[in-house]
C-alpha positions in Angstrom: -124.8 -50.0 -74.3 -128.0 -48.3 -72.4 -129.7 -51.3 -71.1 -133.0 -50.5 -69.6 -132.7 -48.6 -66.7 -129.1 -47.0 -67.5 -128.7 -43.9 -68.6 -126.3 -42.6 -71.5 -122.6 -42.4 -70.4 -121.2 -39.0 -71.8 -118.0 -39.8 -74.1 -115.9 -38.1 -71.5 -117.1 -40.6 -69.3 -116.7 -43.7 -71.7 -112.8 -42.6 -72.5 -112.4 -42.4 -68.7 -113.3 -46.5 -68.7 -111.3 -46.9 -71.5 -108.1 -45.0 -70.6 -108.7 -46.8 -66.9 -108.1 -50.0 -68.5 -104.6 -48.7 -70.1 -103.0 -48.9 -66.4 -106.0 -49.6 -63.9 -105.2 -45.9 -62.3 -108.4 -44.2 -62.0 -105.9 -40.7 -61.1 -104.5 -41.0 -64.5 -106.9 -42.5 -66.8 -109.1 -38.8 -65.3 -106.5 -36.7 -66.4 -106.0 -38.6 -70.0 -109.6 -38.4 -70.6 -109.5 -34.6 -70.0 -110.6 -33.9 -66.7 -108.8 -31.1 -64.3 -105.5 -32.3 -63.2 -106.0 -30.8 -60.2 -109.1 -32.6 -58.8 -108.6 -35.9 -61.2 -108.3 -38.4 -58.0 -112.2 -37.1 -56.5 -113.1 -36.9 -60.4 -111.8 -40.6 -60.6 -113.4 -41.9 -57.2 -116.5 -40.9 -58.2 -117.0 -42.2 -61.5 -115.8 -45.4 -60.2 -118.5 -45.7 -57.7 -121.0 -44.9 -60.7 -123.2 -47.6 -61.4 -123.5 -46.7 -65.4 -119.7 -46.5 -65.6 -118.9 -50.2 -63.1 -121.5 -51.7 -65.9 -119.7 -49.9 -69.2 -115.9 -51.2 -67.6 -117.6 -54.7 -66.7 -118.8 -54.8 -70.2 -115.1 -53.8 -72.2 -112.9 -56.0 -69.3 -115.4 -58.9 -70.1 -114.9 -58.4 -73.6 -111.2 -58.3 -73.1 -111.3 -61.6 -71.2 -112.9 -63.2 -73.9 -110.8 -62.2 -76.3 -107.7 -63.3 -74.4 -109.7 -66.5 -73.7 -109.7 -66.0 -69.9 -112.4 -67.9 -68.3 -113.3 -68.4 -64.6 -112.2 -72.2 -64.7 -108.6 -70.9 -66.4 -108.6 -68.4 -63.1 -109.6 -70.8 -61.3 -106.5 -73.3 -62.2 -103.8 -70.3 -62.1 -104.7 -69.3 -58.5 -104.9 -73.1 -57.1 -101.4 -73.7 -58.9 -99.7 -70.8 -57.6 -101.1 -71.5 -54.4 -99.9 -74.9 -54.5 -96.5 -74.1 -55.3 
């Protein structure tokens, strides 16, 4: 995952992207990967500005996409359509 110039995410850090994607709440997915309750939202806001951990969540939801079979034109199609109807 460490492209050149990234450094190493801790595996605190990577659970934190990974219990983000469970509900998108950067609050709870802090607390779930074992940060302190009590300052979990700061915790949250800044690893979400991080650069290392925007690339290591870009990566996983790209690879979610994929798996789904999401692409930009199928994106593309549901937003015209629903704003069309």
């Amino acid at each position: 995952m460490a492209e050149k110039g990234q450094r190493q995410l801790s595996e605190k850090q990577r659970r934190f992207v990974r219990e983000w994607l469970v509900d998108m709440n950067g609050t709870r997915a802090a607390v779930r990967a074992g940060y302190s309750e009590k300052s979990a939202a700061n915790t949250a806001s800044r690893l979400m500005k991080d650069p290392d951990v925007q690339a290591y969540r870009d990566e996983l939801l790209k690879t979610e996409f994929e798996a789904l079979g999401v692409t930009r034109h199928s994106l593309a199609c549901l937003l015209y359509t629903s704003d069309a109807a």
